[in-house]
N, C-alpha and C positions, 0 to 999 in steps of 0.2 A: 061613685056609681049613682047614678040619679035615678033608677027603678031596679032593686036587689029582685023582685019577685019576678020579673021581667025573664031575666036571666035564669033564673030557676026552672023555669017553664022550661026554657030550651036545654037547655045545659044542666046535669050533675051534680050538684054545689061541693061535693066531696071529692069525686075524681079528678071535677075541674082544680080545683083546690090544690089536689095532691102533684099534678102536672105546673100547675104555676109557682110552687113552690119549691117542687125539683128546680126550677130553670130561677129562681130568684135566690135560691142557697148558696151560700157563702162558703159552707164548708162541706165534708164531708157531710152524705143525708143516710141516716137509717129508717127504716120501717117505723123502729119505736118512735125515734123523734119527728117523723112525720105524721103520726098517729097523734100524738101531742100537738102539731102545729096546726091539722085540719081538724082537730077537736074530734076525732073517733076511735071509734076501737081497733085496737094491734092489728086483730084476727079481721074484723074491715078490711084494714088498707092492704094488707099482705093477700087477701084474695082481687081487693081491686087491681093490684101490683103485678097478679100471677098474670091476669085478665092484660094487661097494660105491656107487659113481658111478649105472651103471644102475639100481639099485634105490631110487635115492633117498635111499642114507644121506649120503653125503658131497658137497663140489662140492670142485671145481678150481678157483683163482684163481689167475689167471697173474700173476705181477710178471715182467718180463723174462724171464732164460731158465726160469727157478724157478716151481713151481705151490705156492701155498700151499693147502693142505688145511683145511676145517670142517665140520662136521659141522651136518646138514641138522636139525630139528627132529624128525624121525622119527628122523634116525640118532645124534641125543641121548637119544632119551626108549627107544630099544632098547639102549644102552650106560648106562644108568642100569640099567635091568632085569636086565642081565647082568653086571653088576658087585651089584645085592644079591645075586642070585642066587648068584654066585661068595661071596659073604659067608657067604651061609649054608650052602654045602656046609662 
């Protein structure tokens, strides 16, 4: 990325984050281990998550006590956008 602060300005740098990393995960994603990979706190991303839920980007699957996280066709094809976007700043 050739201007990080650029991108700041417009964009989130955590939710952006939290969305580009649903759609670049390899494996199953939890909340915790996404809190871990955007660098914030659990109770963070789980309200950003709820917030991300309502709008259609992401669902909840429950397995047991654990909500497995994926991101919705709309909340792929906004995390595609905002990852070239971040490419070309």
């Amino acid at each position: 990325m050739k201007n990080p602060k650029i991108f700041n300005i417009f964009f989130r740098e955590k939710p952006t984050m939290m969305l580009v990393n649903l759609k670049n995960a390899k494996g199953e994603v939890y909340a915790s281990a996404l809190a871990k990979s955007v660098d914030c706190t659990y109770s963070h991303v789980v309200k950003i998550l709820q917030e991300m839920e309502k709008a259609g980007l992401i669902n909840f699957e429950k397995q047991g006590r654990l909500k497995l996280l994926t991101l919705t066709k709309t909340g792929s094809e906004i995390a595609d956008h905002m990852e070239q976007i971040r490419n070309i700043m």
